[in-house]
TORVEX-984908 format. One record per atom (N, C-alpha, C, O): residue number from 1; chain; atom name; x negated, y negated, z negated. Coordinates in steps of 0.02 Angstrom, whole numbers, always signed. Atoms other than C-alpha are relative to their C-alpha. Example, Ala and Ser with C-alpha at 12.3 -4.5 7.8 and 13.67 -1.06 7.14 Angstrom:
<fikes>
> pos,unit,site,X,Y,Z
> 1,A,N,-45,+59,+0
> 1,A,CA,-615,+225,-390
> 1,A,C,-45,-60,+0
> 1,A,O,-97,-59,-33
> 2,A,N,+42,+59,+3
> 2,A,CA,-684,+53,-357
> 2,A,C,+39,-55,-37
> 2,A,O,+14,-110,-45
</fikes>
This chain:
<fikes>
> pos,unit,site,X,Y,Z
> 1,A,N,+1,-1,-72
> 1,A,CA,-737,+816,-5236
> 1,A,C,+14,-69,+26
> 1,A,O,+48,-111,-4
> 2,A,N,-20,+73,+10
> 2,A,CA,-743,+662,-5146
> 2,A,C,+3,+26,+74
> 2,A,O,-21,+76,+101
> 3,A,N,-1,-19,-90
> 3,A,CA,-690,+638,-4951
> 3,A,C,+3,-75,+14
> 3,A,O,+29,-110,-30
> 4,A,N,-7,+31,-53
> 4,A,CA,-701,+506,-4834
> 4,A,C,+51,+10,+54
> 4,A,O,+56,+66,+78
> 5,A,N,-50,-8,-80
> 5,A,CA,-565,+481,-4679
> 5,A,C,+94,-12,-39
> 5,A,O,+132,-50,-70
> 6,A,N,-80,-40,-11
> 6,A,CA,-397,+571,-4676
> 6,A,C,-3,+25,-73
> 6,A,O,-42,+17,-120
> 7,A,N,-28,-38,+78
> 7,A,CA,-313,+671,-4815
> 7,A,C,-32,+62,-4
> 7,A,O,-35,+79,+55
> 8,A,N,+35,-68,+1
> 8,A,CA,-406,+845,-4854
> 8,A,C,+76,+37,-20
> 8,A,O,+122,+21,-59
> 9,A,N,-58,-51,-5
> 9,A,CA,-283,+988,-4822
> 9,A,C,-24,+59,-47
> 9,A,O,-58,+102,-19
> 10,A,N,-4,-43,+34
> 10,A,CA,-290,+1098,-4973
> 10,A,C,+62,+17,-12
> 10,A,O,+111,-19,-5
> 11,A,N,-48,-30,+14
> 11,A,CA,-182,+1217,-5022
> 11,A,C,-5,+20,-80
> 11,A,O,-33,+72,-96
> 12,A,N,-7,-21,+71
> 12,A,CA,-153,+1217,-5220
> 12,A,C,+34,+72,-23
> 12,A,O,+10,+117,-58
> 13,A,N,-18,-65,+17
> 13,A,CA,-43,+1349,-5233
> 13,A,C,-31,+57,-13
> 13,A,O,-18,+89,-63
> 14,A,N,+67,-67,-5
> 14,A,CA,-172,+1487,-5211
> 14,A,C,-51,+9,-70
> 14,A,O,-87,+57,-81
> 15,A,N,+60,+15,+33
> 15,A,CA,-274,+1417,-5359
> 15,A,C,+43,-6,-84
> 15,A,O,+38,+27,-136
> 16,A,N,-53,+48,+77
> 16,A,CA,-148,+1318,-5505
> 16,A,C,+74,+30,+26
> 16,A,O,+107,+19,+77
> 17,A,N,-87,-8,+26
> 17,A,CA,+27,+1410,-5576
> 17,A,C,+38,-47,+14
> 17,A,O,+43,-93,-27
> 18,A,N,-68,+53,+15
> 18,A,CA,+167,+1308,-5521
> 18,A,C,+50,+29,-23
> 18,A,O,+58,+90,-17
> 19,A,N,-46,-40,+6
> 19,A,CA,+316,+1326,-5590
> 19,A,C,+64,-20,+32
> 19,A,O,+77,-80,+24
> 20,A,N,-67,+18,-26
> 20,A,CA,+487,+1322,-5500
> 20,A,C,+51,-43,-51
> 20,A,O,+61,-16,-106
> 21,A,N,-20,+39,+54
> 21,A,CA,+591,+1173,-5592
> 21,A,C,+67,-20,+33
> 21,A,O,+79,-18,+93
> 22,A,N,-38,+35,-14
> 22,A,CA,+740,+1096,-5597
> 22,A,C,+31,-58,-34
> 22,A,O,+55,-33,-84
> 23,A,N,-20,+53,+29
> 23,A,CA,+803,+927,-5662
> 23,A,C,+72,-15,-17
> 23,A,O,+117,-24,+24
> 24,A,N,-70,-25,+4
> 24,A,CA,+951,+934,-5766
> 24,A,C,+23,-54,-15
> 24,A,O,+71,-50,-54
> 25,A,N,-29,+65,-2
> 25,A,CA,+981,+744,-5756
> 25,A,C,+33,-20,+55
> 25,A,O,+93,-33,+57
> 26,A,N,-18,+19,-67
> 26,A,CA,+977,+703,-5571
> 26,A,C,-1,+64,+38
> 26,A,O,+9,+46,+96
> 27,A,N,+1,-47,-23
> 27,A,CA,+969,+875,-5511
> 27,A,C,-61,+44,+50
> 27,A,O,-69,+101,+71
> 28,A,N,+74,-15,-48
> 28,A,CA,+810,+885,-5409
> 28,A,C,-46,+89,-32
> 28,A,O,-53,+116,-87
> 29,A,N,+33,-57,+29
> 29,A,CA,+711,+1046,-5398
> 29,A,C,-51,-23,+61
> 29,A,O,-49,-45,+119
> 30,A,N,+67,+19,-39
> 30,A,CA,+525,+1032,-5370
> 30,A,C,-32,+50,-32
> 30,A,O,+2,+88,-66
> 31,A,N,+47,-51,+18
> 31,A,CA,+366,+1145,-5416
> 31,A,C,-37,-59,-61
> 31,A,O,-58,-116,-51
> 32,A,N,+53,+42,+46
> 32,A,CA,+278,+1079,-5576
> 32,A,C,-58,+33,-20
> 32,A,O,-75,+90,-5
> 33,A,N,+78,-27,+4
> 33,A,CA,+109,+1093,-5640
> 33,A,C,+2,-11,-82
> 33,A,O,+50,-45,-101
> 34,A,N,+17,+10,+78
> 34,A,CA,+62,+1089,-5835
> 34,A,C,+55,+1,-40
> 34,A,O,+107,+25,-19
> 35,A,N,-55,-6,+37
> 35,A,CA,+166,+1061,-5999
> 35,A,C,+36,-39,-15
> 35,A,O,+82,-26,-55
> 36,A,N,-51,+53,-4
> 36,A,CA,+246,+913,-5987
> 36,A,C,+18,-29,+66
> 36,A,O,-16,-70,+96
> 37,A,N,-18,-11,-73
> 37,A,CA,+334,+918,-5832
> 37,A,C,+46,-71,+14
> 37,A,O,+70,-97,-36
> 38,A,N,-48,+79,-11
> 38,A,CA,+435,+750,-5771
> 38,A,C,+18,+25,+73
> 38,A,O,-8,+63,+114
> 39,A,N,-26,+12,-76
> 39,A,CA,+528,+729,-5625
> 39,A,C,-2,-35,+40
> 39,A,O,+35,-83,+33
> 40,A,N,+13,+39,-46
> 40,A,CA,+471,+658,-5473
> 40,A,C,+46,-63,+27
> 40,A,O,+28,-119,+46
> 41,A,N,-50,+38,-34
> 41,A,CA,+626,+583,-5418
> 41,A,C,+26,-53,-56
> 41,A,O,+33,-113,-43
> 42,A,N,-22,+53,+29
> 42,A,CA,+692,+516,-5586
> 42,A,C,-36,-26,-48
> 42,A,O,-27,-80,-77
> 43,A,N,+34,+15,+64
> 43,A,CA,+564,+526,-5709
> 43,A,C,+31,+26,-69
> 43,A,O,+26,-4,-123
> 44,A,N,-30,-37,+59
> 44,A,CA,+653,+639,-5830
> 44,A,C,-44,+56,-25
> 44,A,O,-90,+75,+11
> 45,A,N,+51,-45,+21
> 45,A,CA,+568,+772,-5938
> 45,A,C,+39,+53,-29
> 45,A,O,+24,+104,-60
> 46,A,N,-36,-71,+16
> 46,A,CA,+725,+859,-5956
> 46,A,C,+39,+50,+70
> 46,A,O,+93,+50,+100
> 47,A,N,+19,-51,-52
> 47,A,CA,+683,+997,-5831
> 47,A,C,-11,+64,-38
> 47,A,O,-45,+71,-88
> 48,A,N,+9,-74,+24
> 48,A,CA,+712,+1195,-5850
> 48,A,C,-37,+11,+54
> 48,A,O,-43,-20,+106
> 49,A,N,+40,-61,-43
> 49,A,CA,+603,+1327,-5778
> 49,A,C,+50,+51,+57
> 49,A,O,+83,+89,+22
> 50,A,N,-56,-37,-30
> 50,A,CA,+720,+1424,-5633
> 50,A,C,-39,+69,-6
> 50,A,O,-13,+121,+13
</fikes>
């Protein structure tokens, strides 16, 4: 898909499993996608599934 302009407003959720995460370094909880999950905030990959 390619766009021109602005940002295209999709909604992933509807389509791709996220999974609810949490980061058991810096503590952050985010939604991840696939099997090697990292953390946005610190870059850690030691993240459980909630």
């Amino acid at each position: 898909m390619c766009s021109v302009g602005g940002p295209v407003d999709v909604d992933i959720e509807d389509r791709i499993k996220t999974k609810n995460c949490q980061c058991k370094d810096c503590g952050g909880s985010f939604k991840g996608i696939g099997k090697k999950i990292r953390c946005p905030t610190c870059g850690s990959d030691n993240i459980c599934e909630l």
